[in-house]
Rosetta silent file (secondary structure, phi, psi, omega in degrees, C-alpha in Angstrom):
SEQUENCE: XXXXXXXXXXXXXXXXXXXXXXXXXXXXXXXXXXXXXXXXXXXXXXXXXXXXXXXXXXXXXXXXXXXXXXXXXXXXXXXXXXXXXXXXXXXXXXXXXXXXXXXXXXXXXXXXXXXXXXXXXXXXXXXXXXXXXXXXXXXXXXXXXXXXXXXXXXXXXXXXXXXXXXXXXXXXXXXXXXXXXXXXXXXXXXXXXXXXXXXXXXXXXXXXXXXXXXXXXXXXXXXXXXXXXXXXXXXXXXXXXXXXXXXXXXXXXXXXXXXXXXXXXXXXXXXXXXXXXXXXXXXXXXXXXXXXXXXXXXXXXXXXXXXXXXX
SCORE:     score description
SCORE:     0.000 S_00000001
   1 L     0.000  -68.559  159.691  -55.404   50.633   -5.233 S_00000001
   2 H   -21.825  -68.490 -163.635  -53.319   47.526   -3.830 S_00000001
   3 H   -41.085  -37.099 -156.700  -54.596   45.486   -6.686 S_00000001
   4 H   -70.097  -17.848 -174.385  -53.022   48.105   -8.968 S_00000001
   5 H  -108.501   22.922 -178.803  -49.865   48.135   -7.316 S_00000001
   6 H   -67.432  -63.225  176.622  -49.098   44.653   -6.711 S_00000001
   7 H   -28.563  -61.432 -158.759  -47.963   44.032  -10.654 S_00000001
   8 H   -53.832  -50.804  174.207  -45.890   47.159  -10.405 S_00000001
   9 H   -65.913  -15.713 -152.553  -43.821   45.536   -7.140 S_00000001
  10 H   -94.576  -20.269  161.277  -43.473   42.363   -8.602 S_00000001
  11 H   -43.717  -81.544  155.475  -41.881   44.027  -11.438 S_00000001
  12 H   -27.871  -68.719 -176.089  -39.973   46.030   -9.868 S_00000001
  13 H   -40.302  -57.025  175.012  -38.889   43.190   -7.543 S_00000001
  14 H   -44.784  -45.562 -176.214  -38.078   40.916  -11.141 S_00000001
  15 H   -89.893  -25.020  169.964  -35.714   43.650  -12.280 S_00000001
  16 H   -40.604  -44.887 -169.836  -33.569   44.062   -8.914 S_00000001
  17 H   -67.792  -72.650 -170.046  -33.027   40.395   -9.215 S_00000001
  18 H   -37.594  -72.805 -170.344  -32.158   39.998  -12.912 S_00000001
  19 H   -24.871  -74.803 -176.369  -29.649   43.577  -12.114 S_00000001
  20 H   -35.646  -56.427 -153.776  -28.235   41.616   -8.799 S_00000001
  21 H   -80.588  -79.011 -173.198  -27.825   38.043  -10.964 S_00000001
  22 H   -70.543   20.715  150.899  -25.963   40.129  -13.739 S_00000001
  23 H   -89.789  -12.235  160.887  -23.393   42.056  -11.418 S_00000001
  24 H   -81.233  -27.787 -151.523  -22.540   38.680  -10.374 S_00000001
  25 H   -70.976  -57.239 -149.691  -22.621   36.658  -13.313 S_00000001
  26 H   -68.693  -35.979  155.404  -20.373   39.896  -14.786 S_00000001
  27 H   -51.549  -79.242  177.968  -17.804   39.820  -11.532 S_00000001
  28 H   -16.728  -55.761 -158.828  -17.448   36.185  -12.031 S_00000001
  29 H   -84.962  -16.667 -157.614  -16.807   36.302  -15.372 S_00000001
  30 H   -94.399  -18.572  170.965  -14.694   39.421  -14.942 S_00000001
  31 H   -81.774  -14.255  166.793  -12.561   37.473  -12.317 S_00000001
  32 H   -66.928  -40.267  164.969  -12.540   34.510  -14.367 S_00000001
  33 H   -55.174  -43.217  178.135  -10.661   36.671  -17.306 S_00000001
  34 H   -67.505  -37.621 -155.063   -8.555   37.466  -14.599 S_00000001
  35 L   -71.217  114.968  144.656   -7.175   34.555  -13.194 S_00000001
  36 L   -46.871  115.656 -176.302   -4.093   33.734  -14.169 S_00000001
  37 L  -114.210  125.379 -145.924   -2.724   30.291  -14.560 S_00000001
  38 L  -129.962  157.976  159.494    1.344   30.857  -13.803 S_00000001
  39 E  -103.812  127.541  154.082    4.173   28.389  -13.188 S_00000001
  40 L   -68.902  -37.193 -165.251    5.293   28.557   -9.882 S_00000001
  41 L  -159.913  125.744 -172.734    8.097   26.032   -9.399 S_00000001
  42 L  -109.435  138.316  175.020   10.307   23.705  -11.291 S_00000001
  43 L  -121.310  178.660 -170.104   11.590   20.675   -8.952 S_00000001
  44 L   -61.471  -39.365  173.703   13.656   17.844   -9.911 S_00000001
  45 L  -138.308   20.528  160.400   10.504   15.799  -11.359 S_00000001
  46 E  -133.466  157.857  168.780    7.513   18.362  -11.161 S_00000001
  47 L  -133.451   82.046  130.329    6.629   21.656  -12.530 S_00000001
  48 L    43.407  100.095 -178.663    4.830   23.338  -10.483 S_00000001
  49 E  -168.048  126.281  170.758    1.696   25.750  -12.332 S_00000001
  50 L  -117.610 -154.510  151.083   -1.230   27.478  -10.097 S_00000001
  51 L  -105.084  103.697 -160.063   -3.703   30.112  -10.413 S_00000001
  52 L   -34.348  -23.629 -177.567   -1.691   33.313  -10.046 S_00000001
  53 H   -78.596  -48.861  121.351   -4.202   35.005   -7.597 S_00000001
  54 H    24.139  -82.037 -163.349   -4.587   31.603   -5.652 S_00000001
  55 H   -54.196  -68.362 -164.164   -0.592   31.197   -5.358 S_00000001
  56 H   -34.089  -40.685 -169.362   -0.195   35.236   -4.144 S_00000001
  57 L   -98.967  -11.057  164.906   -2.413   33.974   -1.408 S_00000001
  58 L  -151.705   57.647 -170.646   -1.537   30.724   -0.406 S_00000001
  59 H   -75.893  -46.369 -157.876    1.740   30.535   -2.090 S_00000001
  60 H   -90.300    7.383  175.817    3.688   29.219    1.399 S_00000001
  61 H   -71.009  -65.469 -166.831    1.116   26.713    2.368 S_00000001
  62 H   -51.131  -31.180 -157.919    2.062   25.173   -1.586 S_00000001
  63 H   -53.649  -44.016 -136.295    5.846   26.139   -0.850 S_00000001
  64 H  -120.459   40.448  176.277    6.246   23.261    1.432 S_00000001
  65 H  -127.319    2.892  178.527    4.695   20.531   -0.534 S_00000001
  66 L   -70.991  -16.637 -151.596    7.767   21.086   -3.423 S_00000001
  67 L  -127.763    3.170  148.231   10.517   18.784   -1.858 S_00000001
  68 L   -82.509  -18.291  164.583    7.804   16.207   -0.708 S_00000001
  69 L   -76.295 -111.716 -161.901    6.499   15.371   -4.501 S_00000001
  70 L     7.467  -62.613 -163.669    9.996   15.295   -5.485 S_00000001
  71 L  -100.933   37.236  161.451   10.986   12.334   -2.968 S_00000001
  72 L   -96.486  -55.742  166.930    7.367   10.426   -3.187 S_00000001
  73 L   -70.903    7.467  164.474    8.291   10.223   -6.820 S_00000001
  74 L   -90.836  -25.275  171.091   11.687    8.907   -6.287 S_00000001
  75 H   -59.173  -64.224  171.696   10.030    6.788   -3.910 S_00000001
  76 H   -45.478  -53.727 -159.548    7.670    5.052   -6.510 S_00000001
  77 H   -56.435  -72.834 -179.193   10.407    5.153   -8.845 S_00000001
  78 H   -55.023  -36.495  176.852   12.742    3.026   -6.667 S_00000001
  79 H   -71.901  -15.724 -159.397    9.986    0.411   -5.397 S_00000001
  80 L  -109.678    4.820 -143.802    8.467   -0.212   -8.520 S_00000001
  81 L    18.895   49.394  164.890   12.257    0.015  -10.751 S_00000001
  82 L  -140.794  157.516  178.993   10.477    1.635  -13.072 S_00000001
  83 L  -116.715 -165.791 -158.862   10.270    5.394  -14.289 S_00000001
  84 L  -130.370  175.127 -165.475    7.323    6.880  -16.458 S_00000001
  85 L   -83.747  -55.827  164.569    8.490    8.131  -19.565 S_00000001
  86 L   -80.684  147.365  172.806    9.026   11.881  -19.219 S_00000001
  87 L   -88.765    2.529  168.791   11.679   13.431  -16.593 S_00000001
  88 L  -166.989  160.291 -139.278    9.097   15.662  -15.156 S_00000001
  89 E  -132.039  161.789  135.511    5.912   16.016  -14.893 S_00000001
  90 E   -93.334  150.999  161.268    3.041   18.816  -14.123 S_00000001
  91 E  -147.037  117.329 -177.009    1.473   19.019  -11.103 S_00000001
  92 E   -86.622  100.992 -175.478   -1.332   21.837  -11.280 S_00000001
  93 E   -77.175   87.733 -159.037   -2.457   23.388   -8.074 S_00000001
  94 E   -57.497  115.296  166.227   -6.514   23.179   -8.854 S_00000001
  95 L   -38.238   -7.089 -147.147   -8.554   26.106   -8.734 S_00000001
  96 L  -118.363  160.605 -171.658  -11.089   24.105   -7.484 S_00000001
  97 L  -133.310  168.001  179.545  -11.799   22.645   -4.296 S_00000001
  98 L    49.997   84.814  179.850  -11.964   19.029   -2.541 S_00000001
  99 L   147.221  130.435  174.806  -10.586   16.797   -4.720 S_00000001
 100 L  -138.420 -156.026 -177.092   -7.679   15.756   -7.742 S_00000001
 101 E  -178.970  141.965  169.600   -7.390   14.078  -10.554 S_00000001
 102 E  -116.348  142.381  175.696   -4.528   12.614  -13.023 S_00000001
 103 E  -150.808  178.468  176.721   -4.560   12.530  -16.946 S_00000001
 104 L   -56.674  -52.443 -178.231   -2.532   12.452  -20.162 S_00000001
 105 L  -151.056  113.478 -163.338   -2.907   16.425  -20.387 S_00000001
 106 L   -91.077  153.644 -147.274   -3.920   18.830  -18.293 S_00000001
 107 L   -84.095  -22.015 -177.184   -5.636   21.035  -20.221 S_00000001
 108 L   -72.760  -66.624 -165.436   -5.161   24.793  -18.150 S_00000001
 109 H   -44.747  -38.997 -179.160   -1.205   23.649  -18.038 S_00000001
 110 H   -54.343  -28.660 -167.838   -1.685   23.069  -21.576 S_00000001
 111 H   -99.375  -12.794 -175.678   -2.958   26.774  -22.672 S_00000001
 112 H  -114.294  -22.215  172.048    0.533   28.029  -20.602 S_00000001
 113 H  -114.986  -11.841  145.213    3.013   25.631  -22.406 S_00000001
 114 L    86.175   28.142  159.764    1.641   25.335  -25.550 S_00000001
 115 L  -162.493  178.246 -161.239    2.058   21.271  -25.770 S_00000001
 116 L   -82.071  147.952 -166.591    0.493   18.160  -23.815 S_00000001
 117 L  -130.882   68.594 -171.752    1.200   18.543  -20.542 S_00000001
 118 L   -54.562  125.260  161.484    0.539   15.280  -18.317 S_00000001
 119 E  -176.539 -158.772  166.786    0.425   15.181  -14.884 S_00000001
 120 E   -92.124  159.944  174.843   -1.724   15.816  -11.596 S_00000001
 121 E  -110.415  124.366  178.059   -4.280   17.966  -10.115 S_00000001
 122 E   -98.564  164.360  127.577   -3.923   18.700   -6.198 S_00000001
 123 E   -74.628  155.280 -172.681   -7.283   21.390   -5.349 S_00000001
 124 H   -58.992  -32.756 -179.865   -5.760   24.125   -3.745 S_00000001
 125 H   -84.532   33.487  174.684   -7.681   23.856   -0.199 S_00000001
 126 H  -118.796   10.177  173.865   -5.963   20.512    0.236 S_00000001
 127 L  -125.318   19.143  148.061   -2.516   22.328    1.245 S_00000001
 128 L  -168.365   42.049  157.615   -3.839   23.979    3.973 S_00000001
 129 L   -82.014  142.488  149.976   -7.172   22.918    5.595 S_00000001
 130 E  -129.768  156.019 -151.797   -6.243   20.788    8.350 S_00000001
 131 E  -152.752  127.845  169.157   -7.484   17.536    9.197 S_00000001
 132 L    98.757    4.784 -159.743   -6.332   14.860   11.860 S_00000001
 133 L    69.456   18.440  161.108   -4.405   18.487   13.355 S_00000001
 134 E  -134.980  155.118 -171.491   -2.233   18.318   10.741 S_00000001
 135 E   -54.940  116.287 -174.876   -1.950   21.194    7.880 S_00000001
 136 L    87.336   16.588  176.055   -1.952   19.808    4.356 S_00000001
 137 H   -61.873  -31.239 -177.846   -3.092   16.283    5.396 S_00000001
 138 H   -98.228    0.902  166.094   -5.115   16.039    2.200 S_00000001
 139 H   -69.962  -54.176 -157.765   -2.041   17.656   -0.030 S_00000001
 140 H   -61.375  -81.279 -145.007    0.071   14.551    1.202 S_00000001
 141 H   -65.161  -40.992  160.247   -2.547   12.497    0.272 S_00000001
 142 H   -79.774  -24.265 -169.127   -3.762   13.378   -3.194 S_00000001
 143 H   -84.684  -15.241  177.219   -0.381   14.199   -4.334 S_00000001
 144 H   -93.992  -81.886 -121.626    1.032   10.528   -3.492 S_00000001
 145 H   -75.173  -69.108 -163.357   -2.586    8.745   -4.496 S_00000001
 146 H   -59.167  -28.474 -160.782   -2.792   10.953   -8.039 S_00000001
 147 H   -93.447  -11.075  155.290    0.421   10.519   -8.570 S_00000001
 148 H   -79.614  -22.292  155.506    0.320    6.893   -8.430 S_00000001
 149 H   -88.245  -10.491  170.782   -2.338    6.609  -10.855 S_00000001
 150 H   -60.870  -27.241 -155.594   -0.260    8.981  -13.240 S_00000001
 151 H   -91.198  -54.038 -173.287    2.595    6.392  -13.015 S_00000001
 152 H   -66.939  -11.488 -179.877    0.453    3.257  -14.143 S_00000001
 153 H   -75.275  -52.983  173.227   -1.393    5.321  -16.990 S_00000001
 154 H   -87.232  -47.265  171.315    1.956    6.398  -18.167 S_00000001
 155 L   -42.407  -43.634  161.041    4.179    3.239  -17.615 S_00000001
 156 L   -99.291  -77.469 -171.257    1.705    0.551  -19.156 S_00000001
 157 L   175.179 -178.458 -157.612   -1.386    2.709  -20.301 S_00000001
 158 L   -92.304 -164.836  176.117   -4.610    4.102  -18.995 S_00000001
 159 L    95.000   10.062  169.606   -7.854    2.074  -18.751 S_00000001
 160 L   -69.529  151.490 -158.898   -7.473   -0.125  -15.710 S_00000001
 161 L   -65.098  155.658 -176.675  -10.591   -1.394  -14.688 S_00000001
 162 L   -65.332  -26.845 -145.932  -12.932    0.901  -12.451 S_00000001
 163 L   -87.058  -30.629 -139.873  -14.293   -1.692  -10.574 S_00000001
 164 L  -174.277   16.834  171.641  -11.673   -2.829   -8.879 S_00000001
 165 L  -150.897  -28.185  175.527   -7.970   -1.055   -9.465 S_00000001
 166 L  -173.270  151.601  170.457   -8.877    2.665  -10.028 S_00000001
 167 L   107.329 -119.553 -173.271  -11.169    5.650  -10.679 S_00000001
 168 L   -33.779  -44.386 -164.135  -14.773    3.916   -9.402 S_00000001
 169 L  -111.707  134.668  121.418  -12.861    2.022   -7.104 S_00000001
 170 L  -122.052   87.661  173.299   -9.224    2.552   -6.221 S_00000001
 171 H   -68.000  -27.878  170.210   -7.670    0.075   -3.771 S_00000001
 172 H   -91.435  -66.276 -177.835   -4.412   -0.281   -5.696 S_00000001
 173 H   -29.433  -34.753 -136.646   -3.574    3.812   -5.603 S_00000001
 174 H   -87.341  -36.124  160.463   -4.962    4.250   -2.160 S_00000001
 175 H   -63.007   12.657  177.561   -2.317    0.859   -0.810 S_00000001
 176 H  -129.962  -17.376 -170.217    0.503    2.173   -2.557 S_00000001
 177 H   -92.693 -116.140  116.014   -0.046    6.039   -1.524 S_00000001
 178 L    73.570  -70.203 -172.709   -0.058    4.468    2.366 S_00000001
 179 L   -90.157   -2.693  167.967    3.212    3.005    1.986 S_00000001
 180 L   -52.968  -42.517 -165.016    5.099    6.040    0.446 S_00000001
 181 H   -49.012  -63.750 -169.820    3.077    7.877    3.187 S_00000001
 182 H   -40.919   -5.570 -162.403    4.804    5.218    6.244 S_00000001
 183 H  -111.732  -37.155  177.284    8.032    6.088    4.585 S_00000001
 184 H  -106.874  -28.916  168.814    7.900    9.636    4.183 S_00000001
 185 L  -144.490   98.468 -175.045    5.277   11.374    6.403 S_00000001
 186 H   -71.606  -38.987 -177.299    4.306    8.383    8.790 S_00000001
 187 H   -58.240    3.498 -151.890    2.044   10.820   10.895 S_00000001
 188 H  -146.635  -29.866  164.761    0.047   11.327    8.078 S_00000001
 189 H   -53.682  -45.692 -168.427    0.071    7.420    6.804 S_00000001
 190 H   -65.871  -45.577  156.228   -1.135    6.345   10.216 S_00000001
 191 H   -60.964  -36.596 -166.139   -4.759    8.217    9.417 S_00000001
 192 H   -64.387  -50.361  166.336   -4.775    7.414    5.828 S_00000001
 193 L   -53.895  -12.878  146.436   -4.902    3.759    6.441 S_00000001
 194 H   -20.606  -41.287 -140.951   -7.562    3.716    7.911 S_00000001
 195 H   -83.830  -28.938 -168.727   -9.374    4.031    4.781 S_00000001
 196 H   -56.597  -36.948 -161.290   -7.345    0.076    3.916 S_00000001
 197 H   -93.027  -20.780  167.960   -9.308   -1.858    6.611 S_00000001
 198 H   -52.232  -36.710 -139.651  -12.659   -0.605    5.621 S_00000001
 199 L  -128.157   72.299 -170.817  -12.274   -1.649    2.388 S_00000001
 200 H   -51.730   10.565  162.688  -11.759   -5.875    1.286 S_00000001
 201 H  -110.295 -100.055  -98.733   -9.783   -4.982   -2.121 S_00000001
 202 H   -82.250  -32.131 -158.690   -7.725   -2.743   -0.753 S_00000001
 203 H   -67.086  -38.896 -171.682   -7.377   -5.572    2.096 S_00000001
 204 H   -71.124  -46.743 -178.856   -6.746   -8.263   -1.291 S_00000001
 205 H  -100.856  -21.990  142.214   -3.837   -6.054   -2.494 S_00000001
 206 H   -18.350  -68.471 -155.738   -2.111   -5.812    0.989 S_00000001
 207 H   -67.675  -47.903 -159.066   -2.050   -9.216    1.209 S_00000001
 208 H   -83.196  -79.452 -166.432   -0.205   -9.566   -2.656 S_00000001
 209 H   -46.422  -49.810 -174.437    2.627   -6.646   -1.210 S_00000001
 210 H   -68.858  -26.846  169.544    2.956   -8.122    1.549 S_00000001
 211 H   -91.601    1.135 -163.234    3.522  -11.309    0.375 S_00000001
 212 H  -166.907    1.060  163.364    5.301  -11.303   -2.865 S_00000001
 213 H    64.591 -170.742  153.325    6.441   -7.055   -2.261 S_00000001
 214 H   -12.580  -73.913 -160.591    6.841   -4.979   -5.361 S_00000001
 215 H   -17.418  -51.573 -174.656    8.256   -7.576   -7.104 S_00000001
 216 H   -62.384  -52.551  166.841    5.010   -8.887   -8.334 S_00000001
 217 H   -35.647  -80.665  171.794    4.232   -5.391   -9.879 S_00000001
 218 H   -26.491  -86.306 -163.676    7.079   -4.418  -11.159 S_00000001
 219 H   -63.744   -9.519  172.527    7.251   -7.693  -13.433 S_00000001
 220 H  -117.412   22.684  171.042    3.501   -7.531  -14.397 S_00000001
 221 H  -108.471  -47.415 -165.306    4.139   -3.860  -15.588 S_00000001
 222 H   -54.817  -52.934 -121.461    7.661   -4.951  -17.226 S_00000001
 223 H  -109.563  -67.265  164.767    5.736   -7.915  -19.067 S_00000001
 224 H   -28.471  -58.149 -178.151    2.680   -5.895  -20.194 S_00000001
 225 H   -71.579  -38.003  161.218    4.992   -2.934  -21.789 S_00000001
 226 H   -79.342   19.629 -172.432    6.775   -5.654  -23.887 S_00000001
 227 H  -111.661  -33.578 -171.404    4.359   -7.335  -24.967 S_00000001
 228 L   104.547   26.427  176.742    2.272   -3.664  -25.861 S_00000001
 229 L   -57.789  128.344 -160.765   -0.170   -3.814  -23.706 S_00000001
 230 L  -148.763  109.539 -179.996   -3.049   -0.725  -24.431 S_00000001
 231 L   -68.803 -118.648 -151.877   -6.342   -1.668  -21.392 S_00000001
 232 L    26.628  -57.476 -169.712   -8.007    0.863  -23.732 S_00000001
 233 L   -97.344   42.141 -156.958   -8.205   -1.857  -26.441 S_00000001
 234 L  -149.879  118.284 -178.007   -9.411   -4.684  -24.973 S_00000001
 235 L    26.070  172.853 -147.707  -13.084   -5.149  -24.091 S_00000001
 236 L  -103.644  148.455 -164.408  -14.940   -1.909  -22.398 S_00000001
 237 L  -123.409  136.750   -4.978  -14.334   -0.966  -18.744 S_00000001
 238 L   -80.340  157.216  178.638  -15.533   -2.133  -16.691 S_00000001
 239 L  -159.867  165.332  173.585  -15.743   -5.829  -18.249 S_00000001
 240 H   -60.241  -27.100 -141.027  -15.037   -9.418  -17.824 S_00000001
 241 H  -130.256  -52.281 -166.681  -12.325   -9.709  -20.408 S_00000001
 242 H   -88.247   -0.194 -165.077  -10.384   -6.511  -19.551 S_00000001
 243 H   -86.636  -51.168 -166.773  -10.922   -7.733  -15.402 S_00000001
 244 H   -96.905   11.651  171.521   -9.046  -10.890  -16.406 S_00000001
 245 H   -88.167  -26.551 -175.545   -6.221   -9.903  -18.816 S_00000001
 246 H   -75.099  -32.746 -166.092   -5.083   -7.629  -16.007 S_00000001
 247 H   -71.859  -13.347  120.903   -5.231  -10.492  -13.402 S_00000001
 248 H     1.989  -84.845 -165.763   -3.448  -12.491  -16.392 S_00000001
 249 H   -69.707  -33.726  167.898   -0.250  -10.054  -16.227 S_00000001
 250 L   -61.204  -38.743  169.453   -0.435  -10.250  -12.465 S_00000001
 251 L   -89.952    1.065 -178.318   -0.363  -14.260  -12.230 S_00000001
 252 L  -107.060   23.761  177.689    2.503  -14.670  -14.909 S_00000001
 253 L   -87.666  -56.729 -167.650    4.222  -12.287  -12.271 S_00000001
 254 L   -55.381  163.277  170.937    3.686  -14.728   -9.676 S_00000001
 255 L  -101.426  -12.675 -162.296    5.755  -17.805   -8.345 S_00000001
 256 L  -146.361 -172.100 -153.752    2.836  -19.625   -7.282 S_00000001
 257 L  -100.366  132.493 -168.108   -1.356  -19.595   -8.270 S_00000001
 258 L  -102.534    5.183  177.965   -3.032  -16.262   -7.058 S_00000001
 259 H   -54.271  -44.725 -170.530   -6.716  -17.496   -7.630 S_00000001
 260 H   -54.355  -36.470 -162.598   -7.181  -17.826   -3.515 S_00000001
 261 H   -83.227  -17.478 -143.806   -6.453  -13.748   -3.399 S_00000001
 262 H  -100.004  -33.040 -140.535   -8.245  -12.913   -6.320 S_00000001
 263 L   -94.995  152.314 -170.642  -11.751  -15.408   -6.184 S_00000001
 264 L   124.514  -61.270 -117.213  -14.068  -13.152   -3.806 S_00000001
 265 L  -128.206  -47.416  167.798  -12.590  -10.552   -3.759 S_00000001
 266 L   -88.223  127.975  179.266  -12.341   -9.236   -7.744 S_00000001
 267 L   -65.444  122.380  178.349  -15.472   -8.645   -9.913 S_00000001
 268 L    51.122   62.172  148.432  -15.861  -11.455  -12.859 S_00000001
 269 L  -107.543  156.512 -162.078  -12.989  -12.814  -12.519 S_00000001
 270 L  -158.412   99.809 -167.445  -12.596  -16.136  -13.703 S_00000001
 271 L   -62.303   -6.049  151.424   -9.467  -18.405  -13.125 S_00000001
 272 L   -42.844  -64.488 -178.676  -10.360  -20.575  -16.878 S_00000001
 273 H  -102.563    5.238  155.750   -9.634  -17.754  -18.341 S_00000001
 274 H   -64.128  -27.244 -152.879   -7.126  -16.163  -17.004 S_00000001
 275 H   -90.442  -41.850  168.639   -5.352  -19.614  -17.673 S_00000001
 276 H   -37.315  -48.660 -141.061   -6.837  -18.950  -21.839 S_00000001
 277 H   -98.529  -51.279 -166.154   -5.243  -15.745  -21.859 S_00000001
 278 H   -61.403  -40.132  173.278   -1.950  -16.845  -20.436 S_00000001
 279 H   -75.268  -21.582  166.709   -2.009  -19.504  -22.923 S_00000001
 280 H   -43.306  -72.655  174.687   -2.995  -17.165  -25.714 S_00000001
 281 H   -44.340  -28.637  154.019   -0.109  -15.654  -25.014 S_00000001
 282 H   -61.820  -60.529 -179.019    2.323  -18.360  -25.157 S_00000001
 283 H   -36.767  -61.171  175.871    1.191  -19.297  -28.323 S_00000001
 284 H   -57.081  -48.627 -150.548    2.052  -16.190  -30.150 S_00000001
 285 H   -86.069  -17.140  147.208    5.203  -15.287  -28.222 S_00000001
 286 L   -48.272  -18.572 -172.509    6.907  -19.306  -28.967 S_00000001
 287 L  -101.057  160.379 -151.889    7.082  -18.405  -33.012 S_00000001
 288 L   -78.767  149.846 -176.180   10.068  -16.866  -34.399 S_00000001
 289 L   -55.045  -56.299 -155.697   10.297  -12.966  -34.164 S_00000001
 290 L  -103.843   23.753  149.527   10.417  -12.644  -38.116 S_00000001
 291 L   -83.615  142.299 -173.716    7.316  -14.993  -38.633 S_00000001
 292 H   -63.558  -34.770  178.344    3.978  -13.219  -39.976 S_00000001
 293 H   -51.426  -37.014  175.592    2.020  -15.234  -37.871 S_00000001
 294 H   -43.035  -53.365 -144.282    3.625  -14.317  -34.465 S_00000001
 295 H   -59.705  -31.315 -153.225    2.621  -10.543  -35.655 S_00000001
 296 H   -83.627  -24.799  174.821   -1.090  -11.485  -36.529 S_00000001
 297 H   -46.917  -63.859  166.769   -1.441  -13.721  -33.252 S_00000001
 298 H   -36.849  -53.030 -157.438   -0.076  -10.822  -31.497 S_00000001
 299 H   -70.197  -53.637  169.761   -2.013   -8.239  -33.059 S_00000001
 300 H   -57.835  -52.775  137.597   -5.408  -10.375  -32.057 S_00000001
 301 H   -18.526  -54.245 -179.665   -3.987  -10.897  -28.704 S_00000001
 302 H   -84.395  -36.040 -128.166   -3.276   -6.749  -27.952 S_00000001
 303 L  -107.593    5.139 -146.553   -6.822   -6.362  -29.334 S_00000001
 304 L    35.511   47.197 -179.290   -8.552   -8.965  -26.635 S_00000001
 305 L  -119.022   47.766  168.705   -9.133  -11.539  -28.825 S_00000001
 306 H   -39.595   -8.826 -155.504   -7.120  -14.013  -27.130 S_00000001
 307 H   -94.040  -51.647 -177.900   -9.666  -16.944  -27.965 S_00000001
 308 H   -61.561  -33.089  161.286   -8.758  -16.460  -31.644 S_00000001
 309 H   -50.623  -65.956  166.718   -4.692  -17.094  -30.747 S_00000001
 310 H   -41.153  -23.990 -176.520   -6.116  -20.734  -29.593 S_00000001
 311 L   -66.369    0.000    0.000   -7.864  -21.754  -32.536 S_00000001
């Protein structure tokens, strides 16, 4: 008798589940349909855009993170003297949790404005879990950090190597998000650094702010955008060749030789050829503006073939 009615439960049992897995799957999907992605806020250089259900429920947690992007990104603005391209920006309050991310277009912001729509991703639980006792400690934190790789993506171009500037690695956002923080929410800087002393490249680009400020930046950003600098097209990241064209734009920055901060401390770097590439560069950029060669020098040059500019 058992025997016969084992089959029967297990049957049974098989279709509860499959029922159970689609009323969730079908909720999911029916709250997924729902979800609204709305703009919320326009501020002097962000616009604001959540998930409408999201907002209704943690709208005043987000409220009080509008007039701190606003003066992080005036902050960056003034230290670096440079602005990004566009007068405002999105910054997309992620459905999603732990975590943010900057690109070229975000693609939800994109489906609500109907062109590309560049900017940052905060997740939503980062503007009001608190951590260290204070509320929003990780909104402060992604929204200065994201928004510093948003600046260098749009002001030169994207592609800086993983290894060692952003993405895999990031040691230059995470030092530059640190001092907006000391300037503007110090209580909230004072944890974050932490993360600096753990960490010898982040320790490696301390030392280059502290010693040579902005300054150095600014002018190896300046120098890159005239010349037409694209990391994207110049050897594969991470690589040897796109490691040392950046460190390149960084020593023709400099007043003095930056191999001591660099040898160590960056992966495959190699002060020969950083000195190649600098000279690459000379080469083309000494010939007259309306000679063909300059262009083709040049052209070989944006492309990482500096070696061929020497010949």
């Amino acid at each position: 008798m058992m025997a016969t009615l084992m089959p029967k439960l297990v049957h049974a049992s098989l279709r509860l589940l499959l029922c159970c897995a689609l009323v969730a799957f079908s909720l999911n999907y029916l709250e997924a349909q729902e979800a609204k992605i709305v703009k919320v806020h326009e501020g002097k250089y962000w616009v604001w855009f959540a998930r409408e259900d999201q907002f209704d429920r943690y709208g005043q947690d987000i409220e009080r993170f509008y007039d701190y992007a606003d003066k992080a990104f005036e902050y960056l603005c003034n230290a670096w003297g440079l602005k990004p391209p566009q007068e405002k920006y999105a910054l997309f309050v992620w459905p999603r949790t732990g975590g943010g991310f900057a690109t070229g277009d975000i693609a939800e912001v994109h489906q609500v404005t109907g062109k590309p729509s560049p900017g940052i991703g905060v997740s939503y639980d980062a503007f009001f879990n608190v951590v260290h006792g204070i509320r929003g400690y990780w909104g402060y934190v992604l929204i200065t950090h994201e928004m510093v790789n948003l600046f260098t993506g749009q002001i030169v171009s994207g592609g800086w190597p993983v290894d060692w500037w952003a993405n895999h690695r990031s040691p230059f956002p995470l030092v530059t998000a640190v001092q907006i923080e000391y300037a503007l929410v110090p209580e909230v800087a004072i944890h974050h650094a932490k993360q600096i002393n753990a960490d010898p490249l982040c320790q490696m680009f301390l030392r280059l702010k502290d010693q040579y400020g902005w300054h150095l930046f600014r002018k190896a950003f300046k120098l890159a955008i005239e010349d037409g600098i694209n990391w994207e097209r110049i050897g594969e990241n991470p690589s040897k060749l796109r490691t040392n064209y950046v460190c390149a734009y960084l020593q023709m920055a400099a007043p003095e030789d930056l191999t001591p901060y660099f040898e160590g401390f960056v992966p495959n770097f190699d002060a020969n050829m950083v000195a190649d590439i600098i000279r690459a560069r000379e080469r083309w950029k000494s010939l007259p503006e309306n000679e063909p060669k300059r262009r083709e020098l040049q052209n070989l040059f944006l492309n990482g073939k500096y070696e061929a500019c020497l010949k």
